[in-house]
N, C-alpha and C positions, 0 to 999 in steps of 0.2 A: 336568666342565665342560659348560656349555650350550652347544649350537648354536644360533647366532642366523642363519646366513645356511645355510637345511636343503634344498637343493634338490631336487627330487620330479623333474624331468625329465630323460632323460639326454642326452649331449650326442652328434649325431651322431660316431659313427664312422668313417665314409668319406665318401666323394663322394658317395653315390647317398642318406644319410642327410640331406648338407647342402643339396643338389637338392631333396629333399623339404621341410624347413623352409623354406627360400628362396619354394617354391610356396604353404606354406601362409601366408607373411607377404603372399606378393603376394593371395591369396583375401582374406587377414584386413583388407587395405589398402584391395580395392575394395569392400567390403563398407560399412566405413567411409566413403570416398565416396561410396558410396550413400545414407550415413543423412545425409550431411553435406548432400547437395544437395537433400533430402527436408527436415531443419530451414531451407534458405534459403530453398524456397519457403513452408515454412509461415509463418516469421518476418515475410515482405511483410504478411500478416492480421494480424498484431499491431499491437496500438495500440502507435506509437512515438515519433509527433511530437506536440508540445503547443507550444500558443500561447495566451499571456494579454494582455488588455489591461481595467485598471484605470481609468474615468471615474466624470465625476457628469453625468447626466440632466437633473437639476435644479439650474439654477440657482442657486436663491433659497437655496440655504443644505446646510452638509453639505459631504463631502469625500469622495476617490473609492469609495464603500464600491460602486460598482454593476461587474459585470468579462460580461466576456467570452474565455469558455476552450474552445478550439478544441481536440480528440485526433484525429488522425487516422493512419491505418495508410500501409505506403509506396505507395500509389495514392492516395494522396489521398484516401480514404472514411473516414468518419468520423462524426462528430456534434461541432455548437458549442452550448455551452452560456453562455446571459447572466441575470444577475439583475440587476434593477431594484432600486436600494434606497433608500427615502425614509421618514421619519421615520411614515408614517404605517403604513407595509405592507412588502412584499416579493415580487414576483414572479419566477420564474424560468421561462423558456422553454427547450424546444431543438430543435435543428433539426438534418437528417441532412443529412451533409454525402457528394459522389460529385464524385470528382476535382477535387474543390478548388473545387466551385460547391454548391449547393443548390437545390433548387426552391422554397423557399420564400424570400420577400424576406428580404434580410440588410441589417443594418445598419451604421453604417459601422464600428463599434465591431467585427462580426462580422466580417468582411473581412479586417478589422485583424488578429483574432485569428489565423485561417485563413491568409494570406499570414506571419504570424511563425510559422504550426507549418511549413508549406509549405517557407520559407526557411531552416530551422533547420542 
């Protein structure tokens, strides 16, 4: 018959056997915490929030194909990205986003974007 459940380690013996596992779960735990609190900071740098807002620029004709999409990490830094779209062309711009403002002029569409990743 097969052994399915074949265990390799043996099982403390006494007291001074289970003292010793006890230490090495409690090593094995802060260790673990360690890594755990080492992924929470790294996690903040990830891009995590997104914000979209879908308009038209242009009046005279057309529907909202132009957007504004905002990614930013949990400080608020980031980058918003907008594309213009009219029947004749397509532009896209973007702009680096730091704590939820920019230095370069935003529009209101960009704002927009940036306050729905912000509030998410």
């Amino acid at each position: 018959m097969m052994k399915i459940f074949n265990k390799t380690k043996k099982e403390p013996q006494d007291l001074k056997g289970v003292l010793a596992s006890f230490e090495k779960l409690s090593s094995d735990l802060k260790k673990i915490s360690q890594e755990l609190t080492g992924l929470k900071e790294q996690n903040k740098k990830n891009l995590q929030k997104v914000g979209m807002v879908r308009f038209n620029p242009f009046k005279e004709g057309g529907g909202d194909q132009s957007f504004s999409i905002a990614v930013l990490d949990d400080q608020d830094n980031g980058f918003v990205i907008t594309s213009l779209y009219s029947n004749a062309n397509n532009r896209v711009y973007a702009k680096p986003v730091a704590n939820g403002v920019s230095s370069y002029t935003l529009s209101q569409e960009e704002k927009e974007a940036i306050n729905k990743a912000i509030n998410i």
